[in-house]
N, C-alpha and C positions, 0 to 999 in steps of 0.2 A: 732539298731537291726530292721529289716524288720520284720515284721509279719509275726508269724508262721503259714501258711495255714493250714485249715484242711484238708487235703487228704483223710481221714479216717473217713467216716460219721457212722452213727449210723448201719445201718447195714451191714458194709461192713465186721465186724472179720466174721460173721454167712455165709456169703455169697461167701466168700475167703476159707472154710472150701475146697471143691472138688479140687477148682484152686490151692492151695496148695499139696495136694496129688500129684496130677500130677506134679508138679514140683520140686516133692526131698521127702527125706526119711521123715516119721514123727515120728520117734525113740528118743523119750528122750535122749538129749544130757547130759555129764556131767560135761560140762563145754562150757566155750563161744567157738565158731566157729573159727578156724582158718585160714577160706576161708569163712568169710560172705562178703555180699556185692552183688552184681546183680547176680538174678536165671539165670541157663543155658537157652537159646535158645530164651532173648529177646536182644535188644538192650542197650548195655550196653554206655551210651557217654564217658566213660572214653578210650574208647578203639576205637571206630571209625576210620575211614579212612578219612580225610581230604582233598581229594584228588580225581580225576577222574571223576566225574559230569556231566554229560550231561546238556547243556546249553540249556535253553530256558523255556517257558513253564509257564501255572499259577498255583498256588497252592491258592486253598480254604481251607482256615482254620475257624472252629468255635470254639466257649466258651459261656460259659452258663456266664462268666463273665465279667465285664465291668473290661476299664483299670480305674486309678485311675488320675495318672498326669503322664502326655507326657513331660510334660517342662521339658529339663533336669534338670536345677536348680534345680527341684522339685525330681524328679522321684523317687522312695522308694519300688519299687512291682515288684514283678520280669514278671507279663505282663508285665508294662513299661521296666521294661529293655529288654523284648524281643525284643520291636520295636526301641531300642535306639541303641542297639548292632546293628542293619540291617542302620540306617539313621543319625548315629550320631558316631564321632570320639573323645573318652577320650583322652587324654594324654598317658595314658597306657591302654591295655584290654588283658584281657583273652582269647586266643584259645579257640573251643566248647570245647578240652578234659581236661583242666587244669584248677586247681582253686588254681596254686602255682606259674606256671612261668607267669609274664606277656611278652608282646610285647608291643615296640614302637609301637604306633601308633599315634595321632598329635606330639607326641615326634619324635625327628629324631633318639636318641639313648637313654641311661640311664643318668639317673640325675646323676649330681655332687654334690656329700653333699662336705661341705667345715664349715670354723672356728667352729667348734667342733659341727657338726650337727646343727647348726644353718642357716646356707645358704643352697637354694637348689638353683640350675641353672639350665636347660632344653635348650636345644635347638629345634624350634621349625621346622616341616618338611614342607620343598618347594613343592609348587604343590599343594597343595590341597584348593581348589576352595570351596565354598557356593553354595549351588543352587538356580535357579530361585526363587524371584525376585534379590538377593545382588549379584552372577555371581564372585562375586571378590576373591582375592586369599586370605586363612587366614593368618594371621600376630600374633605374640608374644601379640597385641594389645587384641586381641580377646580373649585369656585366659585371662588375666587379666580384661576384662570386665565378662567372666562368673566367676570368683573367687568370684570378689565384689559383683556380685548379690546375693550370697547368703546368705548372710548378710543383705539384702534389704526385709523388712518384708513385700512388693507385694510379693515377689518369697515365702517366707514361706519355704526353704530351712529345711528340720524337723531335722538334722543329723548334719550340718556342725560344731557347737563349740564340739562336740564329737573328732575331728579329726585337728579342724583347729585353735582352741583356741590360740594356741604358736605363730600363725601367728601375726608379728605388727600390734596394730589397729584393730584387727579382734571381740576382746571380747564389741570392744564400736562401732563396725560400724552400720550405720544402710542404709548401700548398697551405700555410697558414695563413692569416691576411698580410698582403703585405703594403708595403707602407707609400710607396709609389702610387696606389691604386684607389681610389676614394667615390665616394658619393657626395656629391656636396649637397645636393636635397634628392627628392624624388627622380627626378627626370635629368640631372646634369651630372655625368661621370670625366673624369676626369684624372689623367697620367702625369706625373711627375718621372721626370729625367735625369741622369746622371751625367749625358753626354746631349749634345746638340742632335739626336737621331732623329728628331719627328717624324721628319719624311718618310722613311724607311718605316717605321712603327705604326703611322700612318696608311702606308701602304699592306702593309698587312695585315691589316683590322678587314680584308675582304675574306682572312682567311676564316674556317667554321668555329677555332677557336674563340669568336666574338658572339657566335650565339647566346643567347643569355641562357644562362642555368638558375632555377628555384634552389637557395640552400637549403633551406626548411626543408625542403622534401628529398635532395637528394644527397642532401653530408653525410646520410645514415647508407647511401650504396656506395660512396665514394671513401665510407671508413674500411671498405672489403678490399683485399688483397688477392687480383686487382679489383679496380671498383665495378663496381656491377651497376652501376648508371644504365649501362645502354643497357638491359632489360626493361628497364622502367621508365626512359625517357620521356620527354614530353615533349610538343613542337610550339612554333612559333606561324610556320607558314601553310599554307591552305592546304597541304595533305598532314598525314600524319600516321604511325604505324599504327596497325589495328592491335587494337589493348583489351583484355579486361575490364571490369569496372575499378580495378584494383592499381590499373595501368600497369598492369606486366604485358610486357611485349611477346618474351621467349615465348615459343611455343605455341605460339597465337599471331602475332604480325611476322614472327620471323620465326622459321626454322633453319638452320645454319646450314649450309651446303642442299636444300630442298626449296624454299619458297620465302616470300615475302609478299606484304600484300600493305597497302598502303591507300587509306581512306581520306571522306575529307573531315578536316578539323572543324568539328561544329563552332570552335568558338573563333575562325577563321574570321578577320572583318576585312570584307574588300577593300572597303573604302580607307584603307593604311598602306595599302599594297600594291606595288605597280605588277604581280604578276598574276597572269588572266585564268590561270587555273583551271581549262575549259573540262579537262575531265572529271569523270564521277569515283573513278577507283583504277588502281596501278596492281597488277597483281603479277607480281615476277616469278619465274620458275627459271632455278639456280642449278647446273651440272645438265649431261648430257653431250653428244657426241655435237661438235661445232657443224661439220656439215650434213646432221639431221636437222639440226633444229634451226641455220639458216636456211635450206631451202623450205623449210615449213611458213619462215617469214614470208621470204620472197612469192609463193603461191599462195600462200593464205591469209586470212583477214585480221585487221587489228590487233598486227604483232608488230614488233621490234625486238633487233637483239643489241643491247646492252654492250658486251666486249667486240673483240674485231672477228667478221667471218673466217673461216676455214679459205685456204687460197682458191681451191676449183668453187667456191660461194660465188666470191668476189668476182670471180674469173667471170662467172655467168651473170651477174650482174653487171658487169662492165658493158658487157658483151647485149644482153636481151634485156634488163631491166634498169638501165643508166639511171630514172625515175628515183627507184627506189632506192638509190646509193647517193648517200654524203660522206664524202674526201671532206677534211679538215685540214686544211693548208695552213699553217704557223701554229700563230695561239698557243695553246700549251699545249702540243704536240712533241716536242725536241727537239733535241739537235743531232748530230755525230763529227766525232774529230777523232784526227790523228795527234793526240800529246806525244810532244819531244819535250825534253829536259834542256829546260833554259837557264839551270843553276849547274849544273854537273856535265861533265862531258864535251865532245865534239860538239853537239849544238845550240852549246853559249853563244858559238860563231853564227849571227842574226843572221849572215851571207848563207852559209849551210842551210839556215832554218827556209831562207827562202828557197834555196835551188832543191830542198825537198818539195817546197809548194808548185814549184814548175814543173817538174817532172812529175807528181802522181796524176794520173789519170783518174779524175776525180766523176766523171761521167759512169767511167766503169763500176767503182767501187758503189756508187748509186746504185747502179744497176744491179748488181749482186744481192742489195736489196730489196729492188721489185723494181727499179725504177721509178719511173715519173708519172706515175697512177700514185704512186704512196708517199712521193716524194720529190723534191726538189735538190739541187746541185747548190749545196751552200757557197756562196763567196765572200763570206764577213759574218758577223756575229750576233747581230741584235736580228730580232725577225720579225717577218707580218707580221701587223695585230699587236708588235711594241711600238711605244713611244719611240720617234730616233731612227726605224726602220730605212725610210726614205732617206732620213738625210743620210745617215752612213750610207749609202748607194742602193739602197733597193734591191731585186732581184739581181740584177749584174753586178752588182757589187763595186769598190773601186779598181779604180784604171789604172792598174798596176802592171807591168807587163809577166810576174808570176803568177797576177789572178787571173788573166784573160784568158786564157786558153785552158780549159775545165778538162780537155782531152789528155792535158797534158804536153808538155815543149821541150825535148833536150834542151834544143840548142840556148835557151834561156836558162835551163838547168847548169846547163853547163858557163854562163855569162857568170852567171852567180859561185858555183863551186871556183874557178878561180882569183873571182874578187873576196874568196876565202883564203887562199892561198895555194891551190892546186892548178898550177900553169896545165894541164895535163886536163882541166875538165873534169879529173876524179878523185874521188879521196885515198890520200897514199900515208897516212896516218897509221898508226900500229895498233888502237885500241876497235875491240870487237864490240858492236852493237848491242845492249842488254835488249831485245824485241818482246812483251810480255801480250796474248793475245785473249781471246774467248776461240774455249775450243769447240763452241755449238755453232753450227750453221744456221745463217747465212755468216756469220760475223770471223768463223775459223779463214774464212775465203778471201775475206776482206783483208784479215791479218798474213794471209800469205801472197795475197797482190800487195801490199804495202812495205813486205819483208822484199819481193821482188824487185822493187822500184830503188828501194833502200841498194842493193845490191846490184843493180844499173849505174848508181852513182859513185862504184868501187869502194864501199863501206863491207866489210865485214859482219856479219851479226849472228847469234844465236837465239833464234824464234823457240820460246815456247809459251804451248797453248794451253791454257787450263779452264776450268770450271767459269763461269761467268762473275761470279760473288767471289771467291777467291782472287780473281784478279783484281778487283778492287781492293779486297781487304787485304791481302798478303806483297801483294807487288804496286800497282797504279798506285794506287792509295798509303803506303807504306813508304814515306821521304826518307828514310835511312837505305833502303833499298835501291837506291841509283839507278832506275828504271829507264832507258835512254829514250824508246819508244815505245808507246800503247794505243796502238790502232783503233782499238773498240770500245772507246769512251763517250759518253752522250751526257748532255744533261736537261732537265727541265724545269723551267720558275717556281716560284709555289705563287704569285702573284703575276699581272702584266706590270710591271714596273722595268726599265732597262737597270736599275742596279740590281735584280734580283733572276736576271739572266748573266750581267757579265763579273759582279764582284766576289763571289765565293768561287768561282776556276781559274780569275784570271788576278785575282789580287794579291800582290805578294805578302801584305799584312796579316793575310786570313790563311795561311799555311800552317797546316794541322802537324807538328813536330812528331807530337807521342800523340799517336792514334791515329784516326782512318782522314785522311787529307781528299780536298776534293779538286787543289790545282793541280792538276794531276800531272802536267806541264812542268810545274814549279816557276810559273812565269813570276819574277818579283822583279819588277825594273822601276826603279825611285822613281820616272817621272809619271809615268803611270801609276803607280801607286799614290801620290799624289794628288792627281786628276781625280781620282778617284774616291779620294777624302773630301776632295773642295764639290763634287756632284754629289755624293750622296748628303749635301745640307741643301742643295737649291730645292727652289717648291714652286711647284706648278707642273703639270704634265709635260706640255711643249716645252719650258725651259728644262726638265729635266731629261727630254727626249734627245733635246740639242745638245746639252751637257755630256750625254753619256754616247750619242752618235762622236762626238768626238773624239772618244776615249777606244770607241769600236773602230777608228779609223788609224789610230794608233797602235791598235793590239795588231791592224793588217800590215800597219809600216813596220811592225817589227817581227811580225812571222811567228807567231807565238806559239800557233798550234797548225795544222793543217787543219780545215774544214774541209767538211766532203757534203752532209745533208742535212737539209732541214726535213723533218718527217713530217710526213700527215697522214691521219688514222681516219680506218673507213668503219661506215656505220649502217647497217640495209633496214629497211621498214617495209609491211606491205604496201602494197597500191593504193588501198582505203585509209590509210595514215595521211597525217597532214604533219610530218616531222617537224621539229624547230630541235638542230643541235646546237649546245654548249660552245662558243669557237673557244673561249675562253676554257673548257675543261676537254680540250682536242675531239670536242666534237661530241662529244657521248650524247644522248637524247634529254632533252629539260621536258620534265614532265608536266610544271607548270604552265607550259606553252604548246606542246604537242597537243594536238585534236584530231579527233575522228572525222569521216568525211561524211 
């Protein structure tokens, strides 16, 4: 899971009040939205035009924020992936408007699963060159040298036995060749399996870990502790960092917390590449106060800012430059829940788990977030832009009588607490709530509306708030810890795929004993778990959408976690910009497809 950004600083609900008005009715809804997802009159990337661009020209971009790792091996943020998507070619990638179909791209067409999802085959695409200083053409050889590296604890790869465990050799490598991994000639790479995973393995060849890496030139930065790759990298796709003749980067294409600046790759071939490249150079300026240097976008020419504006930014874009604002509705934006503990404690009782989903006022706790400029009122678990969306219910979610009402319902609340066994409507039970929160605002607010509601329903608790990463790693995330409730938990894909949304929070298999656990719930219910086995082998998008839409209708019939929001992250550009954002990397700008006017 990539880190869920915070979009939504401390005073951005207060500040979002006006920008809101102006952008839709603010009339008490009674029920979730049927048409949530991006306000009228900003840029919406799911919908974009792909196409027509006017070529040439530089685009200045700033951020108040630094990237983290460029190396693909490495990369994990979605900055990095903004600059990887523009200079680096996966095996497969996302369109800006899709976070469901991919496209070949170092791939020539679709992989070949074969002996019962245990082989994958690829053939590798002709033509496409390395840039200055390796010039040379990529080969089958080249994936198979970035596979192994990430396995190679220089690279520090944070993600890979998530996805690639099934691979032969892959759980004991420690970046040498491993034996799973092969070239069978030039152009035909090819995975051997341990387990039936294809699909899954499959599915995450979108990630930068498939870039191809030159051994010959870079086993001698990858023998440094850690490797020192990304000074010297090389690209695959039409930009590239500006280098040396030597192709060092440092100091030259990037300076770390100061600039970046990103050229095109001479040995770029259109004709391999479905993306249009329209600009002539990307030159990024890194740090700086957020609302100088968005309102410098907003009034001036041929910028964009890269992380999320400052809240009075936003505000005034909402407000006088709607144009120049894209809201990212789904995609890989994230989520938010309320985990209860479904292994330990009072809310084993499913009955409980539901009269907690009745009673929170799920609109408010939105709200406290900024609302519905930045976000949506979750009602189920798979979101726009997955596979399975629709069929688990869409924006309103199922028709359940705990999920209908987002405002919140005693009287349902209470239907439920005595089909737990509380004639009385309330819990008369003797054990005190463990409540574990984030103590930074907006999320401390969240965790004491939620201790609130807990305490409506005559439960007992002891709330406390801590550090934001301490609650993960110390309490959420820590299964010995018997964590009852944890308000301010989020997660987000590393792919669009629906097992790579709901099977690491919600699978009881994948429960982290000793060490940092991500079901943070502890939801493990045999038949779910299960389901769960028999979808992550199906193949094909729609059957894997339906497969797993199923499984998100089941996690709602059982109450697993509360849901409160699907996020969406904003993004400003001038008026002379022709934006085209990422849906698939929650919106950030593709520099391959943005053009000047």
């Amino acid at each position: 899971m990539r880190s869920l950004r915070t979009i939504v600083l401390t005073a951005l609900a207060a500040a979002l009040t006006v920008a809101l008005a102006a952008c839709g009715s603010s009339k008490k809804s009674t029920g979730a939205s049927a048409s949530s997802g991006t306000p009228a009159g900003v840029i919406n990337p799911a919908t974009e035009s792909l196409t027509g661009g006017k070529r040439g020209g530089v685009l200045n971009d700033v951020q108040s924020e630094d990237f983290e790792h460029l190396d693909p091996g490495v990369a994990y943020f979605q900055l990095d992936y903004e600059i990887g998507s523009a200079t680096q070619r996966n095996l497969y990638s996302y369109k800006p408007n899709t976070f469901s179909e991919v496209t070949p791209d170092m791939a020539e067409g679709p992989p070949q699963l074969s002996n019962g999802n245990k082989t994958i085959t690829i053939k590798i695409r002709k033509g496409v060159h390395f840039s200055p200083p390796v010039n040379r053409e990529v080969t089958a050889a080249d994936e198979v040298y970035a596979i192994d590296r990430v396995a190679d604890p220089n690279v520090a790869n944070p993600y890979y036995l998530g996805y690639l465990a099934s691979v032969e050799g892959m759980k004991s490598s420690k970046g040498g060749p491993i034996p799973g991994v092969k070239a069978l000639d030039k152009y035909t790479l090819q995975l051997k399996l341990t387990e039936p995973q294809g699909p899954i393995v499959v599915g995450s060849m979108v990630l930068p870990y498939t870039a191809p890496v030159p051994e010959e030139y870079a086993k001698k930065f990858d023998a440094k502790k850690p490797s020192e790759y990304v000074n010297y990298m090389v690209a695959t796709g039409p930009y590239m960092l500006k280098a040396n003749s030597a192709g060092k980067i440092l100091g030259i294409g990037y300076q770390p917390g100061k600039s970046l600046t990103l050229v095109r790759n001479p040995n770029w071939n259109a004709s391999t590449d479905f993306r249009p490249a329209y600009l002539d150079q990307i030159n990024v300026s890194i740090g700086g106060d957020s609302n100088v240097i968005g309102r410098q976008v907003l009034e001036g020419s041929h910028m964009t800012q890269s992380d999320a504006p400052a809240a009075p930014i936003l505000k005034l874009a909402a407000q006088q430059h709607p144009s120049q604002l894209l809201i990212s509705a789904g995609g890989g934006a994230g989520d938010r829940y309320i985990a209860v503990n479904n292994s330990d404690g009072p809310f084993r009782n499913v009955n409980l788990r539901k009269a907690l989903w009745a009673a929170t006022d799920r609109e408010a706790l939105d709200k406290l977030r900024g609302g519905k400029l930045v976000s949506d009122v979750m009602t189920h678990f798979l979101w726009n832009g997955i596979a399975g969306f629709e069929e688990a219910g869409g924006y309103p979610g199922p028709k359940v009588d705990y999920n209908e009402h987002p405002q919140g319902d005693m009287a349902v609340a209470e239907k439920y607490m005595k089909l737990a066994g509380y004639p009385s409507g309330k819990y008369t039970g003797s054990e005190t709530l463990q409540v574990v929160g984030d103590s930074s605002a907006p999320a401390n607010n969240v965790a004491e509306a939620v201790n609130q509601t807990l305490k409506s329903l005559g439960f007992k608790t002891k709330l406390n708030l801590v550090e934001h990463t301490v609650m993960y790693s110390k309490y959420c995330g820590v299964v010995s810890e018997k964590i009852d409730v944890c308000p301010n938990v989020g997660w987000i894909p590393d792919f669009g795929d629906p097992q790579a949304v709901l099977d690491v929070p919600f699978n009881g298999n994948l429960i982290v004993k000793n060490g940092t656990n991500s079901n943070w719930g502890l939801v493990n219910h045999a038949k779910i778990n299960a389901a769960m086995e028999a979808a992550s082998k199906v193949v094909g998008v729609q059957a894997r959408g339906e497969a797993w839409a199923k499984i998100d209708r089941e996690l709602v019939e059982e109450a697993v976690v509360v849901p409160y929001q699907w996020a969406k992250e904003p993004y400003i550009k001038s008026k002379d910009v022709v934006g085209v954002g990422q849906f698939w990397n929650a919106g950030t700008w593709d520099y391959a497809y943005t053009s000047l006017k």
